[in-house]
N, CA, C and O atoms as CSV, one atom per row, in Angstrom:
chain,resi,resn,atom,element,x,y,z
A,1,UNK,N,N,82.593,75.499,11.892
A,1,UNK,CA,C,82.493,74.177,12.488
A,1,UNK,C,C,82.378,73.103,11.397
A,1,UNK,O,O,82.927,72.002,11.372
A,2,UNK,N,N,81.637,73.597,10.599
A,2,UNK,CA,C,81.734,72.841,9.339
A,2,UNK,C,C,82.708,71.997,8.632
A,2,UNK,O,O,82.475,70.892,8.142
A,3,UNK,N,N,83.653,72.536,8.631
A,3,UNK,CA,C,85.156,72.953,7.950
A,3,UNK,C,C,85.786,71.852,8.775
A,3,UNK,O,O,86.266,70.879,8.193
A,4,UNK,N,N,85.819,71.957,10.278
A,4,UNK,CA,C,86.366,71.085,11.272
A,4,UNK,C,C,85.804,69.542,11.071
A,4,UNK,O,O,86.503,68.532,10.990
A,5,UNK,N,N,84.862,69.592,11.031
A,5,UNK,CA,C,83.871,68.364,10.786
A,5,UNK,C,C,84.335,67.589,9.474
A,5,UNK,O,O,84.897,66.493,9.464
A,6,UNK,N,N,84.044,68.252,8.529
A,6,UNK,CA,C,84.624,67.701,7.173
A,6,UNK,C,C,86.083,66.979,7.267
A,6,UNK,O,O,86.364,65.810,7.001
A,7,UNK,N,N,86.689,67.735,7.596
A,7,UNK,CA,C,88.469,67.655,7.484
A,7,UNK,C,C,88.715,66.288,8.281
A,7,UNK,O,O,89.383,65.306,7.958
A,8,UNK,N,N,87.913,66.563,9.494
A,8,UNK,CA,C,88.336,65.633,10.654
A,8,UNK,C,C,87.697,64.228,9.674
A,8,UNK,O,O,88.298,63.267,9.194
A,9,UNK,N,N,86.282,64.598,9.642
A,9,UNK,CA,C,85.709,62.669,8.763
A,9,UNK,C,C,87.043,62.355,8.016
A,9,UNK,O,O,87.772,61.421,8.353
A,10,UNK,N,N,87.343,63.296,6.858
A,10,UNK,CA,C,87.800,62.466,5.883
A,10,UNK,C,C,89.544,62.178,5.984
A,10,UNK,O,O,90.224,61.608,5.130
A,11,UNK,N,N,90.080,62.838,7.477
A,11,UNK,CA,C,91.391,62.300,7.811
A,11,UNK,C,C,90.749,61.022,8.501
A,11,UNK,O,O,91.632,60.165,8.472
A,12,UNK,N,N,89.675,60.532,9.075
A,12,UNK,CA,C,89.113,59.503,9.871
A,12,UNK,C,C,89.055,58.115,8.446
A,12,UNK,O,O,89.725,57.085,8.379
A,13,UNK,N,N,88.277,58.502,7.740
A,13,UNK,CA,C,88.310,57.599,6.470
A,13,UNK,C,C,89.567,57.780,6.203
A,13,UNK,O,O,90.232,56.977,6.857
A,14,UNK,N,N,90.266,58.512,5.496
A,14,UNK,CA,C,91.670,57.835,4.990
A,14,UNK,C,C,92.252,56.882,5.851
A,14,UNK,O,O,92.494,55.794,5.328
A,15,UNK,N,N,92.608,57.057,7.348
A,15,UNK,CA,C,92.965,56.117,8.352
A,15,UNK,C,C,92.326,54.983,7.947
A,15,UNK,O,O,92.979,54.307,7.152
A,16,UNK,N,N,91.586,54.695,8.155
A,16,UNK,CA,C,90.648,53.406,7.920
A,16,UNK,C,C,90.851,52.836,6.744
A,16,UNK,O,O,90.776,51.620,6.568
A,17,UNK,N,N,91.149,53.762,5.767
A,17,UNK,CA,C,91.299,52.849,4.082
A,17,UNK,C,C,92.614,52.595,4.159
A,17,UNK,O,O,93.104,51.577,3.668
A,18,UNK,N,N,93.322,53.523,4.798
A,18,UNK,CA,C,94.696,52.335,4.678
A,18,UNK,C,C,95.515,51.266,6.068
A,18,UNK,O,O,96.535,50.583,5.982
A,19,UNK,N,N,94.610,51.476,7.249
A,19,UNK,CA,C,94.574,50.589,7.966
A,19,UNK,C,C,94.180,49.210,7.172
A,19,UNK,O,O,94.970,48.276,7.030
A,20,UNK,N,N,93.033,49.226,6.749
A,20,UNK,CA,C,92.405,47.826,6.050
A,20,UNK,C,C,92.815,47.402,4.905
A,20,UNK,O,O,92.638,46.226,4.586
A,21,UNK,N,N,93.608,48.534,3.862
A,21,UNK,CA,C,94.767,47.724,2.973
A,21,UNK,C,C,95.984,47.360,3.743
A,21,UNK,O,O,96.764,46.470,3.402
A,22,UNK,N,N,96.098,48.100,4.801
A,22,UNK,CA,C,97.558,47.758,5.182
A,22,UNK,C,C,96.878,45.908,6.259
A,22,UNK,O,O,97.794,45.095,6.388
A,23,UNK,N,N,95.825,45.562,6.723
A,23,UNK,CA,C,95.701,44.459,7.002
A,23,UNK,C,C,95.440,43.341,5.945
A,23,UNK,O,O,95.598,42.125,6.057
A,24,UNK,N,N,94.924,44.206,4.711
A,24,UNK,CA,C,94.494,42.789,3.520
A,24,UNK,C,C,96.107,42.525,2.930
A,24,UNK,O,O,96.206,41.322,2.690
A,25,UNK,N,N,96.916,42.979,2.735
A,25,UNK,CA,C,98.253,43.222,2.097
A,25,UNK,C,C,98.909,42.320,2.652
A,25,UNK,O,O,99.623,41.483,2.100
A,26,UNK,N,N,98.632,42.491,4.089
A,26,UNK,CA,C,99.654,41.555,5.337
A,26,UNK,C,C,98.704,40.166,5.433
A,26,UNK,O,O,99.242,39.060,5.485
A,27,UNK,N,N,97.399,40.312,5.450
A,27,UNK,CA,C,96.568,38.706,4.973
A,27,UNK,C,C,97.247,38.533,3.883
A,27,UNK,O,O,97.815,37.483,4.183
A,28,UNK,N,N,97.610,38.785,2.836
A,28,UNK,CA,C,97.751,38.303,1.802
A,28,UNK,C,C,99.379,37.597,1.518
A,28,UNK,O,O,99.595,36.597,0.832
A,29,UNK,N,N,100.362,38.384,2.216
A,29,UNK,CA,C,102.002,38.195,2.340
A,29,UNK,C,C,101.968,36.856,3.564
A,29,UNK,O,O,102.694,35.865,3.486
A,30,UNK,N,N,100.787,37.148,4.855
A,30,UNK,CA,C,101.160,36.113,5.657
A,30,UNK,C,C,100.422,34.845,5.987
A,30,UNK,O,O,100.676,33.840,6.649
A,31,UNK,N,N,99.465,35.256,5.308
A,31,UNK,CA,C,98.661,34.337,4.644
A,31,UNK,C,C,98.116,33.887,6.075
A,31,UNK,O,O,97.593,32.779,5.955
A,32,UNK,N,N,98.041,34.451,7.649
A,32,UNK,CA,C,98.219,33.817,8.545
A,32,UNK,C,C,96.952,34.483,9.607
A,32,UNK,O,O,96.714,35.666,9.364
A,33,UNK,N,N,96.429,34.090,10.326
A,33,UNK,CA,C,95.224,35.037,11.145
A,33,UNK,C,C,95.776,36.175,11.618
A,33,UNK,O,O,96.932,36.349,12.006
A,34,UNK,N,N,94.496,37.261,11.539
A,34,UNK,CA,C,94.886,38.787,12.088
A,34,UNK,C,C,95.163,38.691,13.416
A,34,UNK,O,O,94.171,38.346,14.059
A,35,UNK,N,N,96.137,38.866,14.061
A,35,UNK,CA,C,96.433,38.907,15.338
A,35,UNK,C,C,96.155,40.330,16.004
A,35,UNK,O,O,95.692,41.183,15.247
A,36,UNK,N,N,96.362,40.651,17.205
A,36,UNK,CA,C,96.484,41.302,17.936
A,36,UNK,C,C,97.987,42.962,17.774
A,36,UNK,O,O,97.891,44.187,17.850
A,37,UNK,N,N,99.278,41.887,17.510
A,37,UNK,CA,C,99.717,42.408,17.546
A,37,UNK,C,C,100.291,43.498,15.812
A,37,UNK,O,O,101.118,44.372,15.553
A,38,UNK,N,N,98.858,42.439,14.799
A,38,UNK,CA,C,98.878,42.585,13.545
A,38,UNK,C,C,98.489,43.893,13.246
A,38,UNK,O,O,98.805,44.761,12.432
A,39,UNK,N,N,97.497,43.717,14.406
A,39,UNK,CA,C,96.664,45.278,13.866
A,39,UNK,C,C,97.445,46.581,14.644
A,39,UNK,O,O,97.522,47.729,14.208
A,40,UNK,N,N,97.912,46.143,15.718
A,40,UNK,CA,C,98.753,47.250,15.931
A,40,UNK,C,C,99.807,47.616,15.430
A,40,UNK,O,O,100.276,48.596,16.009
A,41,UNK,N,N,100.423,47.231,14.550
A,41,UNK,CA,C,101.427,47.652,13.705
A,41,UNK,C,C,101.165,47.980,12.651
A,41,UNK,O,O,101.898,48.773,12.061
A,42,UNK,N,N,99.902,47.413,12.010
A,42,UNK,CA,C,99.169,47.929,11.060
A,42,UNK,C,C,98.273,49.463,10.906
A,42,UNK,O,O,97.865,50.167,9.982
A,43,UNK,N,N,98.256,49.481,12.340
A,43,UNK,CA,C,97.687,50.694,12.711
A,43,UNK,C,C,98.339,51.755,12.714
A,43,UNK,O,O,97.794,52.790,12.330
A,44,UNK,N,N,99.714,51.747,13.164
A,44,UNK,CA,C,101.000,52.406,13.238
A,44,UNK,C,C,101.509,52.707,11.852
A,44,UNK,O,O,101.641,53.901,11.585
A,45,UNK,N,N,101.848,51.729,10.831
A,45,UNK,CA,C,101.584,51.963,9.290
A,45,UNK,C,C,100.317,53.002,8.747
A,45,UNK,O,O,100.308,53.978,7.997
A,46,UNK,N,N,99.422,52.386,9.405
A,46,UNK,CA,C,98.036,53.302,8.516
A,46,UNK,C,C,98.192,54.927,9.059
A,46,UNK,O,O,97.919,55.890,8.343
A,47,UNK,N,N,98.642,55.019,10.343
A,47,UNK,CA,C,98.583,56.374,10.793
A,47,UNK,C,C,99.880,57.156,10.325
A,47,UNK,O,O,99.928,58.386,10.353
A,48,UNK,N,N,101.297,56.078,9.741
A,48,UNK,CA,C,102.110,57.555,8.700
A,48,UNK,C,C,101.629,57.377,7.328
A,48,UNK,O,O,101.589,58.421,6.678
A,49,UNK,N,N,101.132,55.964,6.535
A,49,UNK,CA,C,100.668,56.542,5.612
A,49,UNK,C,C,99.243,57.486,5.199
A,49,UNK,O,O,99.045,58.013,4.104
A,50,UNK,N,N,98.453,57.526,6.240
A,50,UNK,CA,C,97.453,58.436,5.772
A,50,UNK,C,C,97.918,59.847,6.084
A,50,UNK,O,O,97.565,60.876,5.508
A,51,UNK,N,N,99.013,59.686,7.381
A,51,UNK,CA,C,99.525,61.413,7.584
A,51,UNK,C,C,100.012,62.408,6.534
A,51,UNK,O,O,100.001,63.637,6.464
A,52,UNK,N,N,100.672,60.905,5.324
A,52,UNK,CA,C,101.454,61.462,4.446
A,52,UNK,C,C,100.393,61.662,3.164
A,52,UNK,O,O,100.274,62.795,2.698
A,53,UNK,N,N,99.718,60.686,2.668
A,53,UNK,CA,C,98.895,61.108,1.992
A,53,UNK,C,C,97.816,61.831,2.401
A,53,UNK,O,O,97.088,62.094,1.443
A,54,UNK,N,N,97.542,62.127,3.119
A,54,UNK,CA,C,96.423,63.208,3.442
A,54,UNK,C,C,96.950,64.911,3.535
A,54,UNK,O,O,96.229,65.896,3.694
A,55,UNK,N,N,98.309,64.861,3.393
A,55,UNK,CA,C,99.273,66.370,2.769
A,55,UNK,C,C,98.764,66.865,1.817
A,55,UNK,O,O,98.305,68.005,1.747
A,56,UNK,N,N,98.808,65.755,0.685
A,56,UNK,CA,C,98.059,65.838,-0.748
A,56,UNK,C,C,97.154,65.628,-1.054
A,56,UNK,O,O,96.474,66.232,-1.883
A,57,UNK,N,N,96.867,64.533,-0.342
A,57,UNK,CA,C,95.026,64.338,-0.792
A,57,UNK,C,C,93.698,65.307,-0.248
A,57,UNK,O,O,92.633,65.538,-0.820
A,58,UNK,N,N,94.277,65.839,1.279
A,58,UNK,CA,C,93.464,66.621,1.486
A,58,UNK,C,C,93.531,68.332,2.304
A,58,UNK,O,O,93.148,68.978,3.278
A,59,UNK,N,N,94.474,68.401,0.807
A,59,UNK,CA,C,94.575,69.747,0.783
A,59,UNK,C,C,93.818,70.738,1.032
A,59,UNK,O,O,93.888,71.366,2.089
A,60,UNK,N,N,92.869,71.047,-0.060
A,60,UNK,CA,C,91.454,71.312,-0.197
A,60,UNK,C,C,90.630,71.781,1.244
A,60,UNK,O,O,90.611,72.831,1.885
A,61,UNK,N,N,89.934,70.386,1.415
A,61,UNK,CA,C,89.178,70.619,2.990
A,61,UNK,C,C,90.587,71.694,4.214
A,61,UNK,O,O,90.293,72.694,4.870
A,62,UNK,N,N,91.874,71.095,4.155
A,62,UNK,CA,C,92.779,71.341,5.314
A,62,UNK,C,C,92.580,73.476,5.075
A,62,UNK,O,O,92.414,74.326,5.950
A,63,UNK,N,N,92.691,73.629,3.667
A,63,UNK,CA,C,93.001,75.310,3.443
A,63,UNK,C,C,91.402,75.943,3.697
A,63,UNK,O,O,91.319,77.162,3.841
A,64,UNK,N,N,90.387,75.277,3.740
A,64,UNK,CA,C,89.117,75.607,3.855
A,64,UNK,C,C,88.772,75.627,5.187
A,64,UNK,O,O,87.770,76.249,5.540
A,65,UNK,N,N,89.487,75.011,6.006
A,65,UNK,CA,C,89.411,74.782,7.253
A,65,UNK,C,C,90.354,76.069,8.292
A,65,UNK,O,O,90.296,76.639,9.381
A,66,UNK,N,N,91.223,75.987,6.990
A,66,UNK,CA,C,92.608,77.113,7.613
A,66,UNK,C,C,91.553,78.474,7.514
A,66,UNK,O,O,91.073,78.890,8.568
A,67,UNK,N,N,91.289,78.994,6.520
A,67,UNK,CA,C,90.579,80.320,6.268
A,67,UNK,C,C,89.358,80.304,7.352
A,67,UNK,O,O,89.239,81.234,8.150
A,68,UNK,N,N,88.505,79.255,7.339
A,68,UNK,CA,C,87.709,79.291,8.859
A,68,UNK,C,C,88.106,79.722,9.697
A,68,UNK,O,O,87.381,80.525,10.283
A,69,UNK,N,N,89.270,79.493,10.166
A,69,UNK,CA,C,89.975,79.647,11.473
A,69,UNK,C,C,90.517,81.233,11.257
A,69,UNK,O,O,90.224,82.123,12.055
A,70,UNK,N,N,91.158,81.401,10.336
A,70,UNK,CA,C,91.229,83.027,10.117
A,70,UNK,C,C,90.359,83.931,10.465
A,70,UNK,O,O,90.224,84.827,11.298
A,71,UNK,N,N,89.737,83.386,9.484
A,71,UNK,CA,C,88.434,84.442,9.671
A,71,UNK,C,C,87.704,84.501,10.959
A,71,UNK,O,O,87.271,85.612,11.268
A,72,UNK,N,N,87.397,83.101,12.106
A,72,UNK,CA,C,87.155,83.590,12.947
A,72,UNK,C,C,88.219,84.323,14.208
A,72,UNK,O,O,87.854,85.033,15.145
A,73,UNK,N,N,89.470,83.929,13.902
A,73,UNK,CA,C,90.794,84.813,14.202
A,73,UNK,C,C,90.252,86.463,14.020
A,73,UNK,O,O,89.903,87.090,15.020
A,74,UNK,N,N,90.221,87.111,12.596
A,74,UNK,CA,C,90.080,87.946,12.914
A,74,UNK,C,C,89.110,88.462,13.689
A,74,UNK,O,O,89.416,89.106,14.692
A,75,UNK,N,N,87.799,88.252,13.333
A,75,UNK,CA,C,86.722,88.499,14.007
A,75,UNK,C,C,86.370,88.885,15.421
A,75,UNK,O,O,85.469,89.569,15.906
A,76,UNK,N,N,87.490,88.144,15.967
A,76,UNK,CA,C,88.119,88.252,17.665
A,76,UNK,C,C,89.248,89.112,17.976
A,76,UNK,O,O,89.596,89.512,19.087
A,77,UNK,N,N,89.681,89.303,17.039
A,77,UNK,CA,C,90.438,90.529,17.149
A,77,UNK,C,C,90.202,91.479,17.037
A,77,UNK,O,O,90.530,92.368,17.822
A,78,UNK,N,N,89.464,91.643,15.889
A,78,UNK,CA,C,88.272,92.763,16.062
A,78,UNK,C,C,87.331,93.435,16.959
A,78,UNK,O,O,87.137,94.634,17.155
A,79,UNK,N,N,86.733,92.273,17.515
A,79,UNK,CA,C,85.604,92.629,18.549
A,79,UNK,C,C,86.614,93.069,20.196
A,79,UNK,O,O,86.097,93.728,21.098
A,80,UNK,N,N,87.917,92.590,20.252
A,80,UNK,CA,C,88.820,92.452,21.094
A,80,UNK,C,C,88.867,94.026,21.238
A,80,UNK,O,O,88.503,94.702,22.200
A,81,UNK,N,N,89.598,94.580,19.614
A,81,UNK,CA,C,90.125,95.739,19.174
A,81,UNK,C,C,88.807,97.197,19.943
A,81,UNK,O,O,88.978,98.172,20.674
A,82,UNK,N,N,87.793,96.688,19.371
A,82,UNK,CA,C,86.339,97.560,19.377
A,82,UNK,C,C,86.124,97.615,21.236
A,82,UNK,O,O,85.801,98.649,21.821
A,83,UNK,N,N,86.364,96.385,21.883
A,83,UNK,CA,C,85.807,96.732,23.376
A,83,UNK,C,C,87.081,97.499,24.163
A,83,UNK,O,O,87.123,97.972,25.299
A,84,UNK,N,N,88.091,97.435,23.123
A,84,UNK,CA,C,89.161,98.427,23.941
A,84,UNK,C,C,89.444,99.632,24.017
A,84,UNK,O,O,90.019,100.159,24.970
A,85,UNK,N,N,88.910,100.398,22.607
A,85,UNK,CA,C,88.710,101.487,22.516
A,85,UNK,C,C,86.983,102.212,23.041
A,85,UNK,O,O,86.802,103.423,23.160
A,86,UNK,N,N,86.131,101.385,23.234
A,86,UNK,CA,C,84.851,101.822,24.294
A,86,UNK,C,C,85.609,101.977,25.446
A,86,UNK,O,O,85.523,103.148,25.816
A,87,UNK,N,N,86.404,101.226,26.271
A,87,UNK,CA,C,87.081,101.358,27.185
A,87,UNK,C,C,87.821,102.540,27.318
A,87,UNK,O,O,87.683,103.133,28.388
A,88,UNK,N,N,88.499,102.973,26.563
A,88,UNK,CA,C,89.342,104.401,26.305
A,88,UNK,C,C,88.283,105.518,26.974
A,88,UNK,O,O,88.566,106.715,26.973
């Protein structure tokens, strides 16, 4: 659960760090108030660039998260395996 937790915050922060460059960038080009329809396109930006940098940036947590899931994969297969042969 751990693993899930971690991964999930820090795809949550990347979103957010480049939502809010992708709004200071566009303050800065439009020099003009954050609108409505500012942040939703900005939002739409922040969610492929963090998809894409978070490939690379958060490798790490994503394979730590993967082996969690394995491991409790097997574990259930196991215990799956074990109540079928009591059954036999």
């Amino acid at each position: 659960m751990k693993a899930f937790v971690v991964y999930t915050l820090l795809r949550a922060v990347l979103f957010l760090a480049a939502w809010i460059l992708i709004l200071g960038v566009w303050k800065l080009i439009d020099g003009g108030a954050v609108t409505g329809a500012n942040l939703f396109w900005a939002a739409i930006g922040a969610l492929i660039v963090s998809g894409v940098a978070s490939y690379f940036v958060l490798s790490g947590p994503r394979d730590a998260l993967a082996r969690r899931v394995e491991e409790r994969a097997s574990k259930a297969v196991s215990k799956v395996d074990e109540l079928r042969t009591k059954e036999d």
